[in-house]
C-alpha positions in Angstrom: -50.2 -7.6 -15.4 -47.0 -9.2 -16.5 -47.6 -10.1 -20.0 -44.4 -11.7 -20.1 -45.3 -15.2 -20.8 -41.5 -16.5 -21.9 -41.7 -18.9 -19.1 -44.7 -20.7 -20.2 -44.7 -24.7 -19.6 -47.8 -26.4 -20.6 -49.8 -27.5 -23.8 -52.7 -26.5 -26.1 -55.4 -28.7 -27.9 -55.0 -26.2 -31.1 -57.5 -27.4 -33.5 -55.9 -27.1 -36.8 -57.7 -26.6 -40.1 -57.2 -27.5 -43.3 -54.3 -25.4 -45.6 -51.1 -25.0 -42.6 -48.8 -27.5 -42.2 -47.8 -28.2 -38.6 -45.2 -26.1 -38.3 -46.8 -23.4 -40.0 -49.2 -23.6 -37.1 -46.1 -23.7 -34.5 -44.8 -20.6 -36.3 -48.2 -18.7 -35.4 -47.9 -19.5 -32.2 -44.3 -18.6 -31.5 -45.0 -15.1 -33.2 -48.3 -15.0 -30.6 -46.2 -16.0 -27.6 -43.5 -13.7 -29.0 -41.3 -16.8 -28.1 -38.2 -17.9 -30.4 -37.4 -21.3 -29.0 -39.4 -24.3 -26.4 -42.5 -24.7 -28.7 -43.2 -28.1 -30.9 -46.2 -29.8 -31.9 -46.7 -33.4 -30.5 -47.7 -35.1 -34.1 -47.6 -34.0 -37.6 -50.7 -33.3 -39.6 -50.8 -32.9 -43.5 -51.7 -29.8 -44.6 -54.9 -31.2 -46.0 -55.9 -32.4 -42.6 -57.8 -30.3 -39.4 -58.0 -31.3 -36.0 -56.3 -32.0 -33.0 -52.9 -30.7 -33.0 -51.3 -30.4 -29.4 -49.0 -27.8 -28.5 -45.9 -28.3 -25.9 -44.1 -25.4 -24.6 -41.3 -25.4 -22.5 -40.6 -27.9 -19.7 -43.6 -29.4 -21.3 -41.6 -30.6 -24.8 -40.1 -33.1 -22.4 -43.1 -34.7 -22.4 -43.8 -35.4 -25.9 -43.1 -39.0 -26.3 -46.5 -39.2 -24.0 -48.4 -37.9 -27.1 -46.3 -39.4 -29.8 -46.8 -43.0 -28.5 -50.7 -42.7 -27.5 -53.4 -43.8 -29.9 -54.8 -41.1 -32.5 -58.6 -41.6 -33.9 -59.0 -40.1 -37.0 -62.4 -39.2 -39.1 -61.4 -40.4 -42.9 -63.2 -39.8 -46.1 -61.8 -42.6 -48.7 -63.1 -41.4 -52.5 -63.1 -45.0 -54.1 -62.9 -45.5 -57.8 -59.9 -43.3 -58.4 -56.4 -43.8 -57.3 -53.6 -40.5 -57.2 -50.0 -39.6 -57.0 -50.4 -38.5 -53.7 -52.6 -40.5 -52.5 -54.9 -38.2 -51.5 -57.1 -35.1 -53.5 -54.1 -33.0 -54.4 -52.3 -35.2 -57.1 -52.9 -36.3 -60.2 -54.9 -39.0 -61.0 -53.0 -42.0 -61.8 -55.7 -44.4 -62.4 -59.7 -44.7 -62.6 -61.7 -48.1 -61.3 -65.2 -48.8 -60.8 -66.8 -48.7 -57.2 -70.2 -48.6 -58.5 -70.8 -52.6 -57.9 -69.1 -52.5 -54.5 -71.3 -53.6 -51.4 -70.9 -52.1 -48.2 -70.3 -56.3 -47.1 -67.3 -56.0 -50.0 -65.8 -53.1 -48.4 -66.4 -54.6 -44.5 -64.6 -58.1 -45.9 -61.5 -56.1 -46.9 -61.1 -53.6 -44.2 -60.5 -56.9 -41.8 -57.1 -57.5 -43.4 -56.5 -53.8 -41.9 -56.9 -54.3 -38.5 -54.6 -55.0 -35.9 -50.5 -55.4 -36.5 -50.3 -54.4 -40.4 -47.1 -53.6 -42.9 -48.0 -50.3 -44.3 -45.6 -48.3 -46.9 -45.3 -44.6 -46.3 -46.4 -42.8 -48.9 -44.1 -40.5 -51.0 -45.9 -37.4 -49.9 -44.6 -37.7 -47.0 -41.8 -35.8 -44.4 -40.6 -39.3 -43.8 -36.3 -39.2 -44.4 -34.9 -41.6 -46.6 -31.1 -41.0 -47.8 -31.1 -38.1 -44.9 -33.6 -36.4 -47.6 -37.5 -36.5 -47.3 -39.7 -38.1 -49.4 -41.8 -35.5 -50.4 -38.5 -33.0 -51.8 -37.8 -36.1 -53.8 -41.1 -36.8 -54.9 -41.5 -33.1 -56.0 -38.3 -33.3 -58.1 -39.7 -36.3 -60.3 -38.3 -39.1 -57.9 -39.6 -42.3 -56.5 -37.8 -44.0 -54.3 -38.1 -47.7 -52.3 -39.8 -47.5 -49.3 -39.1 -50.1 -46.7 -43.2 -51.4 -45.5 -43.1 -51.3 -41.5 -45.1 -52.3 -38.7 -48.4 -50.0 -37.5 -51.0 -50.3 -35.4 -54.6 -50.0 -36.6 -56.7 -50.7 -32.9 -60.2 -50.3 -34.9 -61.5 -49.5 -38.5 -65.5 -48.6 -38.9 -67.5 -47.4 -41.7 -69.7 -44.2 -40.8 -71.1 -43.7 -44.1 -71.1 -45.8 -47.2 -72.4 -44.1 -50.2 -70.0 -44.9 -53.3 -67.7 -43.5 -53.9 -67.5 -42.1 -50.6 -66.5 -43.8 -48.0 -66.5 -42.5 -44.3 -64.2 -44.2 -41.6 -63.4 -43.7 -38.3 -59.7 -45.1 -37.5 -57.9 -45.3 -34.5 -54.3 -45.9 -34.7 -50.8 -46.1 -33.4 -47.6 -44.2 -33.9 -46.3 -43.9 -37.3 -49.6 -44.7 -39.3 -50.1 -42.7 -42.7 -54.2 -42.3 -43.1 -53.1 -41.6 -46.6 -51.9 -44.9 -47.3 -54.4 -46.8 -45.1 -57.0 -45.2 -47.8 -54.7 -46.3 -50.8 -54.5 -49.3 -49.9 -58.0 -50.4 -49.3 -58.6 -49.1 -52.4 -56.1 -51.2 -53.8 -57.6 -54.1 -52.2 -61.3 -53.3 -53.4 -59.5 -53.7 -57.0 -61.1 -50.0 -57.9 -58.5 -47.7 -56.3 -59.3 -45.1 -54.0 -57.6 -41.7 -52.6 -58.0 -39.7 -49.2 -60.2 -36.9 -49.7 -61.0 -35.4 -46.6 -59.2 -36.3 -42.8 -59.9 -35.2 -39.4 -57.9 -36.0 -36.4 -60.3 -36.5 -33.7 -58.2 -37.9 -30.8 -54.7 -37.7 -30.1 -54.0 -38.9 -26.4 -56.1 -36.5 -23.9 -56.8 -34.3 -26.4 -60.0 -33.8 -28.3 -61.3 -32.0 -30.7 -64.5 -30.9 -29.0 -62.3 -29.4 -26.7 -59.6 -27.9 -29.1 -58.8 -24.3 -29.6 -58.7 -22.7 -33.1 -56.0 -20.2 -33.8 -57.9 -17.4 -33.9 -59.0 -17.6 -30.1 -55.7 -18.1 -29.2 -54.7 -14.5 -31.0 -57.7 -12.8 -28.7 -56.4 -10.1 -26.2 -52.7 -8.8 -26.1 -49.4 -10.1 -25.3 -50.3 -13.4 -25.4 -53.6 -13.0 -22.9 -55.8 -15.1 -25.3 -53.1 -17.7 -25.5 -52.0 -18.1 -22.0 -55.9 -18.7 -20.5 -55.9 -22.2 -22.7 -52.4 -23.6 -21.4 -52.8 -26.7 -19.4 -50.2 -27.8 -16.8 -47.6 -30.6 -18.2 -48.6 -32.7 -16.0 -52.2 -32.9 -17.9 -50.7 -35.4 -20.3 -49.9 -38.3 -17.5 -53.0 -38.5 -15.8 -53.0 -42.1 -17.1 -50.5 -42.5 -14.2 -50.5 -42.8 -10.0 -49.5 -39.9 -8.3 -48.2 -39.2 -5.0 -46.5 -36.2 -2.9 -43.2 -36.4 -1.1 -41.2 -34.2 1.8 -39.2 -31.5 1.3 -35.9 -33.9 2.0 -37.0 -36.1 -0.7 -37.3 -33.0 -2.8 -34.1 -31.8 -2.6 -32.8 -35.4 -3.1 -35.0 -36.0 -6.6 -33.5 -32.9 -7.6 -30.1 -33.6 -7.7 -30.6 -36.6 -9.2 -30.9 -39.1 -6.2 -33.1 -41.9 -5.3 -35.5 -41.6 -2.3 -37.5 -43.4 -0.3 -41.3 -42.6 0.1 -44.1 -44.8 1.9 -44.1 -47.7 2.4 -47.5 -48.2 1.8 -47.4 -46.5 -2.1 -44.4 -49.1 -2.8 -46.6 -52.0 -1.5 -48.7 -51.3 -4.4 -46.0 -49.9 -7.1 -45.0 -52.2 -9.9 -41.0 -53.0 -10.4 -40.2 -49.4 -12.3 -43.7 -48.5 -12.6 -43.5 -44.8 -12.9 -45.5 -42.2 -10.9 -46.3 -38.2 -10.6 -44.5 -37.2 -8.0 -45.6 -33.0 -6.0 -44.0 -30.9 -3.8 -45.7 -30.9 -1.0 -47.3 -27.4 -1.9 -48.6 -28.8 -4.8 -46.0 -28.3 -7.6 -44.8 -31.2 -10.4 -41.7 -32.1 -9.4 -41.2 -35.1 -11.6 -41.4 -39.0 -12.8 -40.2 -41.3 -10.5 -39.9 -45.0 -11.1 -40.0 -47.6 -8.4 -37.0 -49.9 -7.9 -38.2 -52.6 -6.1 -34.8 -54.3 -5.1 -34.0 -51.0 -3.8 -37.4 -50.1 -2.0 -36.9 -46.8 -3.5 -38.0 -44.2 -6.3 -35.7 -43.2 -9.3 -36.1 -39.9 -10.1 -36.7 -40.5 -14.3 -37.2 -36.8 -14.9 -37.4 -33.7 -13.0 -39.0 -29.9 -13.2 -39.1 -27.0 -12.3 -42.8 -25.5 -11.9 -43.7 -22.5 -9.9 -46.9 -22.5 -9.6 -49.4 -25.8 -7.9 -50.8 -28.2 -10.2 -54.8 -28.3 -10.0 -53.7 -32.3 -10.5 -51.7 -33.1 -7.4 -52.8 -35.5 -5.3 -55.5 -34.4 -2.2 -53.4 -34.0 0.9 
């Protein structure tokens, strides 16, 4: 067997526990794959936090804006009645409240100003830049800098579990959402403080983590065995989307960079740039096309080069 496996183009659900940071987990896995280069992580977790942490390698780090942009749901435990530096359990404590007299109807009545299109302020604990320097080298040397609030995206909010002064949550949210700060807030707004204690990332696009893979499967076997059986195709990541197979002329034309026309009957139904999957006709990704209706043809948006049949193409 060729155990060769520099050419791998695909992802992993990794399920990442508490202690690594993100990159620490990337690190592993380069040093599993024995690859140098063409592996990234498709959204940061704290090192506090476990769960879904998706993997991209190679062709497949193209596709990474499909994970960044898609909704994460996350399994929160808010420790109310205590506010921290950090903002979560590993600073100091900065303040104490009381939670004690706190109803589970108190708690629902301020989690509605959290839902929806919200400002939120990143926390200082946090790799966000600021200066071309990140917050949290700053905030280790002493400093505390403005941070500008922006706009997230928090889709739903629910308590699990309500037994002060823990508070369970299940949040599903946008890109660029600190958990952190969601449970810092709401604390703030409860008038008793409160700190992220525990977080779980249960969703993160397609991937879940009843499905994910935990680091030590993924070092089973040699060269990279272990690894290589739990790589999904790129493609796995745009299911969301149509798909369709063209000729081996329109092939060669989406390759070099030129438009093409396909049937007519799949434009009938395309929306103006509404991109597809597009296969060889044996079965291979070939690339995301976008449908220029004044042109009655498809834009190639971005092309690869698999060698091996997608178990996703469409049925001939």
């Amino acid at each position: 067997m060729d155990r060769n496996i520099t050419s791998i183009n695909g992802f992993i659900n990794l399920y990442k526990h508490s202690g690594p940071t993100s990159m620490d987990m990337v690190r592993q896995i380069k040093k599993v794959a024995s690859l140098k280069k063409g592996v990234g992580h498709g959204g940061t977790l704290d090192p506090l936090a476990e769960g879904v942490l998706p993997i991209c390698f190679g062709q497949a780090t193209r596709l990474m804006v499909y994970l960044v942009d898609t909704e994460r749901v996350y399994r929160m435990e808010v420790h109310l009645g205590v506010t921290t530096t950090t903002y979560d359990g590993e600073g100091e404590v900065a303040k104490r409240g009381d939670a004690s007299g706190l109803s589970r109807g108190d708690v629902e009545e301020a989690m509605k100003s959290f839902k929806g299109l919200i400002q939120q302020t990143p926390p200082m604990y946090s790799a966000l830049k600021v200066g071309g320097k990140r917050l949290y080298k700053l905030a280790r040397a002493g400093v505390e800098v403005e941070r500008e609030p922006r706009q997230v995206e928090i889709s739903k909010i629910d308590i699990l579990d309500y037994t002060p002064p823990s508070l369970l949550l299940q949040v599903g949210s946008g890109r660029g959402a600190y958990m952190r700060s969601l449970g810092h807030d709401l604390g703030e707004a409860l008038g008793c403080g409160g700190y992220l204690k525990s977080l779980v990332r249960l969703k993160a696009g397609p991937f879940s983590a009843e499905e994910a893979v935990p680091m030590s499967t993924l070092q089973e076997g040699d060269g990279g065995d272990g690894l290589r059986s739990h790589v999904l195709p790129p493609d796995y990541v745009l299911l969301h989307l149509k798909s369709m197979s063209v000729s081996k002329a329109a092939e060669r034309f989406l390759r070099i960079g030129q438009s093409v026309s396909v049937s007519p009957e799949i434009g009938a139904y395309a929306g103006y740039m509404e991109r597809y999957r597009a296969y060889t006709e044996d079965g291979r990704f070939l690339a995301l096309v976008s449908f220029d209706k004044t042109t009655n043809q498809w834009r190639p948006y971005k092309v690869f080069n698999m060698d091996i049949p997608s178990p996703y193409a469409p049925s001939p």
